[in-house]
N, C-alpha and C positions, 0 to 999 in steps of 0.2 A: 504493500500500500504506500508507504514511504516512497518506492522509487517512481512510482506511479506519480505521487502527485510532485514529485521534484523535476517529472517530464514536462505537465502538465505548466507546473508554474515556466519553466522553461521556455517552453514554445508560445506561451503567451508573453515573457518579456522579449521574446526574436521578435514575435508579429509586431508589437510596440515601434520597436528600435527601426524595423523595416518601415511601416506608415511613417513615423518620422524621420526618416531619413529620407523619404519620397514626397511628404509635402509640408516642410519645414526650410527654412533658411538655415543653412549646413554653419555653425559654429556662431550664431547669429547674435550672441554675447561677448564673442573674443575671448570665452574663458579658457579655451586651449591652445598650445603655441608648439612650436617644432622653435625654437634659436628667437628668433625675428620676425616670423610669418606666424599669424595665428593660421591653424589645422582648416584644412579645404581650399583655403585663400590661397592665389597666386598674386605673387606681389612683386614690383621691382624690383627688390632686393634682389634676384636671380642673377640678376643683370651687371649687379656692383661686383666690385673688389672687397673682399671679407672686411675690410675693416672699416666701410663706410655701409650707411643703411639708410634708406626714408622711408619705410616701414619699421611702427616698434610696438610693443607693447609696454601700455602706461595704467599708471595705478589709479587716474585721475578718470574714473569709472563715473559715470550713474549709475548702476546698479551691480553689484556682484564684484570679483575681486580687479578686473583688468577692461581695457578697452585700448581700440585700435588707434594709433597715431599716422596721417600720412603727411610726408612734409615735401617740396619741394627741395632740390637743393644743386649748387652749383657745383660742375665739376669742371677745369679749367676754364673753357668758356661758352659749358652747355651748361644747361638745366635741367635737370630730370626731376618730372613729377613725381610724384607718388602716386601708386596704382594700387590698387587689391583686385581682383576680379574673384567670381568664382568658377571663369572659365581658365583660357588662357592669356597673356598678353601677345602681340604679334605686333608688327609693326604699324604703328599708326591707329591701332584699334586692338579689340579685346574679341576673344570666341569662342562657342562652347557653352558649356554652362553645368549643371547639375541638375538629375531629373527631377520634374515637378510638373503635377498632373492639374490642380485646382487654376478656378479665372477670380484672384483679389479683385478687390475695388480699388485698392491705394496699398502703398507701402508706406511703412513707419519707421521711425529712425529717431534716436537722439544725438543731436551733433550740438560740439563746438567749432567755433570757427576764429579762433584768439586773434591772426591777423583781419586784414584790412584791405579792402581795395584790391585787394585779387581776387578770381572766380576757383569756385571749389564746386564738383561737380558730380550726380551722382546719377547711372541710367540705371534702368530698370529692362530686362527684354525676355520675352516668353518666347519660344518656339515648338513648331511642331514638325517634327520630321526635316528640320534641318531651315524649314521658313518662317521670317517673324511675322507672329500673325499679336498682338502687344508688346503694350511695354508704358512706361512712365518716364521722366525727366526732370531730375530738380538741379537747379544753380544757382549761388548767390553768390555778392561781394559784400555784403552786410557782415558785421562783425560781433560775432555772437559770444561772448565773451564768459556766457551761461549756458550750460547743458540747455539746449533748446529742442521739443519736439515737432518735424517736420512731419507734414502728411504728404504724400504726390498721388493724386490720382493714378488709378493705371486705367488704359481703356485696350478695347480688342479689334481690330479691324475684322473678325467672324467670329462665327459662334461654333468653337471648335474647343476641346478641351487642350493644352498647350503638353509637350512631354520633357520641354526643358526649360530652366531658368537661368537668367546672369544677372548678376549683380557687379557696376562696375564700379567704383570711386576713385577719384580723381582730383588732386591739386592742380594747381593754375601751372601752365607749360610754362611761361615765360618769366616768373615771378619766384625767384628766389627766398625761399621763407613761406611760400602760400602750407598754411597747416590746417588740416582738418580732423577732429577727434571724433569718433561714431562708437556707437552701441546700441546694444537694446532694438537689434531690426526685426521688423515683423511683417504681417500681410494682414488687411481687412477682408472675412471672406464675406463673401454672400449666400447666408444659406436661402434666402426664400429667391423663387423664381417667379416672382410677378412682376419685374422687371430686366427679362432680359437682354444679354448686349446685343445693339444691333449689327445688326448681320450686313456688309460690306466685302464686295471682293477685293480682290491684290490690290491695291498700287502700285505700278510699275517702273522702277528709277532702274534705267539705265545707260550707257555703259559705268561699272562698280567693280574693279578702278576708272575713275574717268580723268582725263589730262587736259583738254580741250573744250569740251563742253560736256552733256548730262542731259537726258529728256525723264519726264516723269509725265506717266502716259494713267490718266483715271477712266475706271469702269464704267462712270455713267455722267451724261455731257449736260454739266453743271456750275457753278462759276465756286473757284475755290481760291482760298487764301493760302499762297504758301510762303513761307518763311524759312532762310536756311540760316543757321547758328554753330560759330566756329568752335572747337574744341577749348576753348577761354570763355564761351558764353555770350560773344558778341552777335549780335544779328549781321551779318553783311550783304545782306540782300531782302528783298519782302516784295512779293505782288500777287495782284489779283488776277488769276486768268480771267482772260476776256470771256471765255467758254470753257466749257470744260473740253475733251480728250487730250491731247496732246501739249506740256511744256516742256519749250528746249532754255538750256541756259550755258549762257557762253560763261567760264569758266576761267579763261586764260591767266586773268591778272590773282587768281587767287593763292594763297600758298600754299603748298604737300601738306597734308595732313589730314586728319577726321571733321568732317561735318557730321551735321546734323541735319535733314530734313525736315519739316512737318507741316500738316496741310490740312485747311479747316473746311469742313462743309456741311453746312444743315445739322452743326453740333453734332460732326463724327470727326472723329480725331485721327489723322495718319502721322506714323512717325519712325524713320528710317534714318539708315546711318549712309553716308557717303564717303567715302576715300579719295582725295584728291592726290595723285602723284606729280 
């Protein structure tokens, strides 16, 4: 009878540990660390020389014993941000992710943000089968000097359930010093369906890498707002299609690196990443 029920308790704490590892934010207090990197997270640090880091962990927590540091910082005459992801880092962007099956409404987060005037940045992205079908986006240069709680919407371009998640964060590329302190992340879920997300196909942005120009081509011919935003948080461009299917944008004078996409219509949200090389 004993070993009967040492099975029993057993396979109920696996089934446990498997649901939350499938739809949970994988180490989403920073209470676990390998050296420098909290446990799941990939972080710049990969990238350095052992004896420098801009990922760390700090005692200066909102809740529980530790929380994540990301700092900018300058190496002879670069800058390298701080990154965590919970995919991988690659050049210019972050990918992959960790499986996760639920559609949040918003993610949660407590951040500080001690400097000033740089942007500190953090996306949100769901996928299925290797397509983003959501995701969320927050940035600020406000200076939070107090454990503050953010909310970001997240929204779905269809009504699919997602199999993967990323979480990316991100200090200011240019800005020596840009620090950002996080904890405590979570997801709003939604259990009642009397409101479900509406149902929208692809938006289509390509060529991804683009060097020259970019078309972003929508499902149904409608006048949309779109707006693209640089890896710093700057808008560098914004307009209204005349119509909807088809926008091209000339590109040329922009610099390598990650954009941001996103595009408003009739209160449905798209939002993509772009790669300039």
């Amino acid at each position: 009878m004993k070993t009967a029920l040492t099975i029993i308790l057993m396979s109920l704490i696996l089934a446990t540990v498997s649901v939350n590892g499938q739809d949970s934010i994988s180490n989403r207090s920073f209470e676990y660390w390998n050296t420098n990197s909290p446990e799941f997270w990939e972080t710049t640090n990969i990238f350095l020389p052992p004896e420098l880091y801009n990922c760390s962990k700090t005692n200066d927590s909102y809740e529980g014993d530790f929380a994540l540091k990301l700092k900018s910082i300058k190496i002879d005459e670069s800058i390298v941000p701080g990154v965590a992801t919970l995919g991988h880092i690659v050049l210019y962007d972050t990918e992959g992710g960790t499986p996760y099956t639920q559609m949040p409404t918003a993610f949660r987060a407590f951040i500080k943000h001690p400097s000033s005037g740089d942007n500190i940045m953090i996306a949100i992205e769901f996928f299925n089968k290797g397509t983003a079908i959501g995701g969320g986006f927050f940035q600020t240069t406000d200076s939070l000097p107090d454990y503050t709680e953010i909310v970001v919407p997240i929204t779905f371009s269809k009504v699919s359930n997602p199999d993967t998640v990323n979480i990316t964060l991100l200090t200011d590329m240019g800005v020596s010093g840009s620090t950002i302190i996080i904890d405590n992340l979570s997801f709003d879920i939604q259990t009642s369906t009397d409101n479900p997300v509406k149902q929208d196909k692809d938006v289509m942005l390509y060529p991804n890498p683009a060097s020259k120009e970019f078309f972003i081509e929508f499902p149904v011919d409608r006048k949309y707002e779109i707006v693209i935003i640089n890896s710093t948080g700057q808008i560098v461009e914004k307009r209204n299609s005349v119509s909807g299917g088809k926008e091209n944008f000339d590109i040329t004078g922009f610099k390598p690196g990650l954009y941001f996409v996103n595009s408003v219509s009739n209160g449905e949200i798209w939002s993509g990443k772009l790669i300039i090389k």
